[in-house]
C-alpha positions as CSV (number, residue, x, y, z in Angstrom):
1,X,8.3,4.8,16.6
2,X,9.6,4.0,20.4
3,X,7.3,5.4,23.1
4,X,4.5,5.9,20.4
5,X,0.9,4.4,20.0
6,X,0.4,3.3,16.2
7,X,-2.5,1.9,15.1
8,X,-3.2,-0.4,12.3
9,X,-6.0,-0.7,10.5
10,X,-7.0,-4.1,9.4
11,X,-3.8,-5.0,11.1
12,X,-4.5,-9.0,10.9
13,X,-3.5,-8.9,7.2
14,X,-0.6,-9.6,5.8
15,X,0.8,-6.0,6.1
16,X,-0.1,-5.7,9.9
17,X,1.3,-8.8,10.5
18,X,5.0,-8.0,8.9
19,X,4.4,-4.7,10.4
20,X,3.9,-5.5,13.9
21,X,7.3,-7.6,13.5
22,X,9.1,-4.8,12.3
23,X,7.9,-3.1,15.4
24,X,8.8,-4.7,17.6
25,X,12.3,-6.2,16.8
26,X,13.1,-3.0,15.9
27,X,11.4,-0.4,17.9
28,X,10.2,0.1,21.4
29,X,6.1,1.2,20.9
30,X,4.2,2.4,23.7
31,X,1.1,0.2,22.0
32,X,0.5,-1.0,19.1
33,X,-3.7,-1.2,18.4
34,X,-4.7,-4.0,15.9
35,X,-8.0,-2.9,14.4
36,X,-9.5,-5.9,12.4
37,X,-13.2,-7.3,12.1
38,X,-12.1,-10.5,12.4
39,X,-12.2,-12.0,16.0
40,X,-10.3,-15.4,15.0
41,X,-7.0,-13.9,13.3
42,X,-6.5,-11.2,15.9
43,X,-6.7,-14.2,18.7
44,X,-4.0,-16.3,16.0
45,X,-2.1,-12.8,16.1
46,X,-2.3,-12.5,19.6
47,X,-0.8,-15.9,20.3
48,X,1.8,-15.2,17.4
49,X,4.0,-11.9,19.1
50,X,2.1,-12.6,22.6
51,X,3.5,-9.4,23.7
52,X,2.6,-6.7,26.3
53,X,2.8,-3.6,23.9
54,X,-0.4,-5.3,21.7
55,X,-3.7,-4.7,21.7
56,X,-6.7,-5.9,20.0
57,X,-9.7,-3.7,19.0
58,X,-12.8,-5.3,16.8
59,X,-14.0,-3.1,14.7
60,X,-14.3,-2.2,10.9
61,X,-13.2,1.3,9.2
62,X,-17.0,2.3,8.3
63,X,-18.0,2.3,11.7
64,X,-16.9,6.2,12.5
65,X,-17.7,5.6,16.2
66,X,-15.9,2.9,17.2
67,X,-12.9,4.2,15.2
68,X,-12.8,7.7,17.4
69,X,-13.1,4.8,20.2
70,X,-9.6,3.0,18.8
71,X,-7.7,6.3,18.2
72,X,-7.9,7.9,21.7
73,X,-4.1,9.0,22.5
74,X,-2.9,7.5,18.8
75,X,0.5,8.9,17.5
76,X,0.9,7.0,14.5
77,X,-2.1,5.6,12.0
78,X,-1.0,3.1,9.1
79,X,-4.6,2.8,7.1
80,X,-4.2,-0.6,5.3
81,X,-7.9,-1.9,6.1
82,X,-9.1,-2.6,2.3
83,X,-11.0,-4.8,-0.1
84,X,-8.1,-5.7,-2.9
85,X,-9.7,-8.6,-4.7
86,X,-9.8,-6.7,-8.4
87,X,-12.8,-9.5,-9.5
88,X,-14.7,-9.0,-5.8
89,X,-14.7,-5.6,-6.3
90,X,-16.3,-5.6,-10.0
91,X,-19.2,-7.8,-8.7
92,X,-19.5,-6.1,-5.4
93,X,-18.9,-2.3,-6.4
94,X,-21.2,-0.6,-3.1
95,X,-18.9,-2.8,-0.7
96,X,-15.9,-1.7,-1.6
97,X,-16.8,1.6,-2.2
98,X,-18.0,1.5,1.7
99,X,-14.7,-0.1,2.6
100,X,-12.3,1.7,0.5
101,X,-13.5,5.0,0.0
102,X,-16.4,5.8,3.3
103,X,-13.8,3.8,5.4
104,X,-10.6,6.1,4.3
105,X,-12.9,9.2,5.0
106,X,-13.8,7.9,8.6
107,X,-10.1,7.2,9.6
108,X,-9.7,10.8,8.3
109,X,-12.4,12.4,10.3
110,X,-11.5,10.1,13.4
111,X,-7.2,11.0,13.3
112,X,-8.5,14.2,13.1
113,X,-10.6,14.1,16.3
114,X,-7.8,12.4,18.0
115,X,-5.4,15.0,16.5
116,X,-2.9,12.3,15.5
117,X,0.4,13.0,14.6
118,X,0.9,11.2,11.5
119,X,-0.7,9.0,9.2
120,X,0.0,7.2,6.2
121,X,-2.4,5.1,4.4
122,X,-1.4,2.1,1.7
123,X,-2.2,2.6,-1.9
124,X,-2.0,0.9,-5.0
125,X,-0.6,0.7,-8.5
126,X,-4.1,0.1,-9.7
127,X,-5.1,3.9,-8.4
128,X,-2.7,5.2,-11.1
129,X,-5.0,5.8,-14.0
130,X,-7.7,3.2,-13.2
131,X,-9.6,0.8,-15.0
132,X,-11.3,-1.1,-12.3
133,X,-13.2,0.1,-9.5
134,X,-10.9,-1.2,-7.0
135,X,-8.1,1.1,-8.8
136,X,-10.7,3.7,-8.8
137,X,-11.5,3.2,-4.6
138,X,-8.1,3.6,-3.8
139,X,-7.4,6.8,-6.1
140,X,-10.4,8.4,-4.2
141,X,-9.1,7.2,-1.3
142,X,-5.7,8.6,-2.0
143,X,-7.1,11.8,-3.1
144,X,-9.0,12.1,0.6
145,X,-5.7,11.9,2.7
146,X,-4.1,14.3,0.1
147,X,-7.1,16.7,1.0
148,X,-7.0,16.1,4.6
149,X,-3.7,18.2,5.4
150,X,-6.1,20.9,4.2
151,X,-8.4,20.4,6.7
152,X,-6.3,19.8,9.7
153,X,-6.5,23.5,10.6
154,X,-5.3,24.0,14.4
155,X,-4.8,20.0,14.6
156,X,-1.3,19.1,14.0
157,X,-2.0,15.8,12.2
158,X,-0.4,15.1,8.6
159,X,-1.3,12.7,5.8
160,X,0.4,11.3,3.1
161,X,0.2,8.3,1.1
162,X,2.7,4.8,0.1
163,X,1.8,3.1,-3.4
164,X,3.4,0.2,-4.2
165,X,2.8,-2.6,-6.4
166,X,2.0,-6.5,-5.8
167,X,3.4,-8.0,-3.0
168,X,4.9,-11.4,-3.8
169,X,3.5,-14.3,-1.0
170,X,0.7,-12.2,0.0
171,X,-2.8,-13.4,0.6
172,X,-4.6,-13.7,-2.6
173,X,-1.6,-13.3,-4.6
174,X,-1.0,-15.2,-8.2
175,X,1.9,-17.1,-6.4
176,X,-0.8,-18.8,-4.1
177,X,-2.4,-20.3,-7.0
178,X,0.4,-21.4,-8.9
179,X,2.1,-23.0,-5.5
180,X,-1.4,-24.8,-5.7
181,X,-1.1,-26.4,-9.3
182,X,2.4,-26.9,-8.1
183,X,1.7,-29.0,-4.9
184,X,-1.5,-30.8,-6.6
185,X,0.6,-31.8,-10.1
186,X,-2.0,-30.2,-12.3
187,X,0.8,-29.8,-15.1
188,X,0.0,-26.4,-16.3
189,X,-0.5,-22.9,-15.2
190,X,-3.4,-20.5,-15.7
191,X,-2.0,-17.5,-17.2
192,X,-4.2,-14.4,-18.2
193,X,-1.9,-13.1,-21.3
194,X,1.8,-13.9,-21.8
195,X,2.9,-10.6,-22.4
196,X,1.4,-9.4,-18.8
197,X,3.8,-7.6,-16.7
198,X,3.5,-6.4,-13.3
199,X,5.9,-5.0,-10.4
200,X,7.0,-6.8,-7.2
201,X,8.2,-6.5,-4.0
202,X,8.4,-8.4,-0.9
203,X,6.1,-8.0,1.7
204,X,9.2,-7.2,4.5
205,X,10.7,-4.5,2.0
206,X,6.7,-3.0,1.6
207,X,6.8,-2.9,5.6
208,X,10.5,-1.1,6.4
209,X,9.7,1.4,2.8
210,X,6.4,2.3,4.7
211,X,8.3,2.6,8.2
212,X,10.6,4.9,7.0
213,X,8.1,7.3,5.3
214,X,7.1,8.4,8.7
215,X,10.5,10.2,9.1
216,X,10.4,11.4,6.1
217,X,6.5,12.6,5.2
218,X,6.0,16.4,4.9
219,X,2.2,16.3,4.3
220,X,0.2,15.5,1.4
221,X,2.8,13.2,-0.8
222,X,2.7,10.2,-2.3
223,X,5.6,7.9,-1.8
224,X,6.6,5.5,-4.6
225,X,9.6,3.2,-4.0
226,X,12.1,2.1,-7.1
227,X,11.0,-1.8,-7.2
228,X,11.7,-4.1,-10.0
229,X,8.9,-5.3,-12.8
230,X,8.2,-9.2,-13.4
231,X,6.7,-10.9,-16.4
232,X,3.7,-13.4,-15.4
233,X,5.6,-16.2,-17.7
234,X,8.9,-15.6,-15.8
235,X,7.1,-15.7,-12.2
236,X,5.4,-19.3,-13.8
237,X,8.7,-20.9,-14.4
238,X,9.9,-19.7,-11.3
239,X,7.8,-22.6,-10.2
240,X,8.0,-24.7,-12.7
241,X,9.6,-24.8,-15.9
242,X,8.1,-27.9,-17.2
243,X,4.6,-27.4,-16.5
244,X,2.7,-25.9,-20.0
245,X,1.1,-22.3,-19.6
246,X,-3.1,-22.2,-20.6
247,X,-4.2,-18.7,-21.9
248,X,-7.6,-18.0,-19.6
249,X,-7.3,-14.4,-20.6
250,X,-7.5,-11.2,-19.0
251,X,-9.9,-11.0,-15.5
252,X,-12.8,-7.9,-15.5
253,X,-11.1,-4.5,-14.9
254,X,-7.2,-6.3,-15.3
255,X,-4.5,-4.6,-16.8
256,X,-2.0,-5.5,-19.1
257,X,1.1,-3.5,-17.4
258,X,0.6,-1.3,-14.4
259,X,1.6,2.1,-14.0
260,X,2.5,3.8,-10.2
261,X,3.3,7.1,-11.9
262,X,1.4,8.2,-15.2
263,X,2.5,10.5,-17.8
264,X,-0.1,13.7,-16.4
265,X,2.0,13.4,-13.1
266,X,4.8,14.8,-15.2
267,X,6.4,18.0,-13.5
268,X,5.3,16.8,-10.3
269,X,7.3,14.0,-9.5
270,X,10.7,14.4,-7.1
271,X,13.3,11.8,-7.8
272,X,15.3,9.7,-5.3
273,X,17.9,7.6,-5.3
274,X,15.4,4.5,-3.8
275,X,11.4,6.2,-4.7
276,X,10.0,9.2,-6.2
277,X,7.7,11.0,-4.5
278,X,4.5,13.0,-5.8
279,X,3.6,16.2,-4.6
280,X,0.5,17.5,-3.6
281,X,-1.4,19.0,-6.6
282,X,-4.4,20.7,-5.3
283,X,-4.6,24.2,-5.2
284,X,-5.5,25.1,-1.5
285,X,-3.8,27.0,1.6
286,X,-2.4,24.3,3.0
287,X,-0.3,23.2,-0.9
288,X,0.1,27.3,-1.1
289,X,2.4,27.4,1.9
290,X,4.2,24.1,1.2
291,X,7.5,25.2,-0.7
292,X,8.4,22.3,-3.1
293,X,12.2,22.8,-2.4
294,X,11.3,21.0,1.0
295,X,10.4,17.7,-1.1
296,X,13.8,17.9,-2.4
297,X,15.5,17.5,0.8
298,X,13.5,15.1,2.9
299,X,15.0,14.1,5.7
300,X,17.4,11.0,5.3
301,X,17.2,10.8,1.8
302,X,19.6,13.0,0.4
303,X,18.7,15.3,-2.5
304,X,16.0,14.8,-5.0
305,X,15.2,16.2,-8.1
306,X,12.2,17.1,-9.8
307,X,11.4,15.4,-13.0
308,X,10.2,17.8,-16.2
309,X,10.6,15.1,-19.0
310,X,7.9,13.0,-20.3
311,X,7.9,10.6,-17.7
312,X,5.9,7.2,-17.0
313,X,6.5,4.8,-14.1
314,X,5.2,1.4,-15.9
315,X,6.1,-2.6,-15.2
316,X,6.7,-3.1,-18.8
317,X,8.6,-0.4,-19.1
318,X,11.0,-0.3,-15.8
319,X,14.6,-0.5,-16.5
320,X,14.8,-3.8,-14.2
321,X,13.0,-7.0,-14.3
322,X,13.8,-9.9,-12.4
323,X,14.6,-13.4,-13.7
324,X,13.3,-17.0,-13.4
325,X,16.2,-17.3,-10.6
326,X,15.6,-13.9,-8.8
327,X,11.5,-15.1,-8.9
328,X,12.6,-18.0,-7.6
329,X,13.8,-16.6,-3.9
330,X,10.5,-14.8,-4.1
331,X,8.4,-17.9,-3.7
């Protein structure tokens, strides 16, 4: 990362904001480009890190144009522009689709003009077998950076993908509501289904997991880290063990569990000692020259192996889960 330009799409989140940190404590950037639509958090951003190495671009990932504009002399892309709301998504399907799956196709098509060195884009548990749209968005959009090493040609710029699952204290997140009931002594906690189960990770170990992908990335995998599962009840006494739990049931297109890694990916999934990684399955000239024996040695990650059994990467199935007191450092 030191004397490189990275840009972030919709960099004001809570991804680009942890990212930006990470950046700069522990790298020296030549620029880092913030690409957000919304003028008010890059001016709270700005005043935040109020550093020389930032800068600010309006602008949203379906306008093709003003991306090529953003990515002039880019080294580094981190796509995390997205709408994640599961509920906004089901009532607002064209939107998302135009954000999520048009908008990962333009920052394809503009990295590509800008022949940019790497870039990884942000997935989602929810793209592993989907049952919303915004699970489906994201496997599409997954699918389009997989695709992408096949059309970089002459152009020297890879793609690959991170999917992780919820990120605990991020915007939208279950925790904000329950904090909520919490702080306004409501005495109970909505909770969709007691048996719902769901992984988590912090947002700094998201940021350093997607960080050090960059050294790693080959082309045309998708990174999955080894993160512990939570159960909804747990996360609830976390905040309060008195306050009574009422069943709302299960929001439209919400899952049970979550899966990151589904029993088809069988066969194709390398195991480290910290993630798996998922190789590129299409059958094109670009996967034809990639020898899989190189996904067993990335670089700084000592040896993998490549998993034949029937395997399944679920929340209510992952060997570690974390308690009421674990949760509660979480909050």
């Amino acid at each position: 990362m030191n004397n490189k330009t990275i840009i972030i799409t919709g960099g004001t989140g809570s991804f680009g904001n942890e990212f930006t940190n990470l950046l700069l404590k522990k790298y020296k950037p030549k620029k880092i480009i913030i690409y957000s639509r919304d003028e008010f958090k890059q001016h709270n951003m700005q005043k935040k890190f109020n550093h020389p190495s930032l800068r600010f671009f309006i602008g949203d990932v379906r306008d093709l144009s003003r991306l090529e504009f953003a990515m002039r002399n880019a080294d580094f892309v981190v796509h995390a522009a997205a709408l994640k709301q599961v509920p906004t998504a089901e009532y607002n399907p064209l939107e998302c689709i135009k954000t999520n799956i048009d908008g990962a196709a333009n920052v394809i098509t503009a990295s590509l003009k800008a022949n940019v060195e790497k870039v990884i884009a942000l997935s989602t548990d929810k793209a592993a077998s989907p049952i919303n749209l915004y699970g489906a968005t994201k496997l599409c959009s997954d699918k389009l950076f997989i695709a992408a090493n096949n059309y970089s040609g002459g152009h020297k710029s890879k793609f690959s993908v991170v999917r992780y699952g919820n990120v605990a204290g991020s915007r939208g997140s279950v925790n904000e509501i329950f904090l909520k009931h919490v702080e306004e002594n409501k005495g109970y906690f909505p909770i969709t289904d007691n048996k719902m189960t769901r992984f988590w990770i912090k947002l700094s170990e998201g940021v350093k997991f997607t960080a050090s992908c960059f050294d790693k990335m080959i082309g045309g995998e998708i990174f999955v880290p080894k993160i512990p599962s939570i159960k909804i009840t747990d996360l609830a006494k976390s905040f309060n063990k008195k306050f009574k739990h009422k069943l709302i049931g299960l929001r439209p297109g919400e899952k049970l569990h979550e899966v990151m890694i589904t029993k088809e990916d069988t066969g194709n999934v390398v195991e480290y000692k910290n993630f798996y990684v998922l190789l590129p399955v299409i059958n094109t000239t670009y996967t034809r020259n990639l020898n899989k024996k190189k996904f067993l040695k990335l670089k700084g990650a000592g040896k993998g192996k490549l998993l034949k059994h029937n395997f399944e990467y679920s929340s209510g199935t992952n060997k570690v889960f974390l308690t009421i007191d674990d949760l509660k450092s979480y909050n």
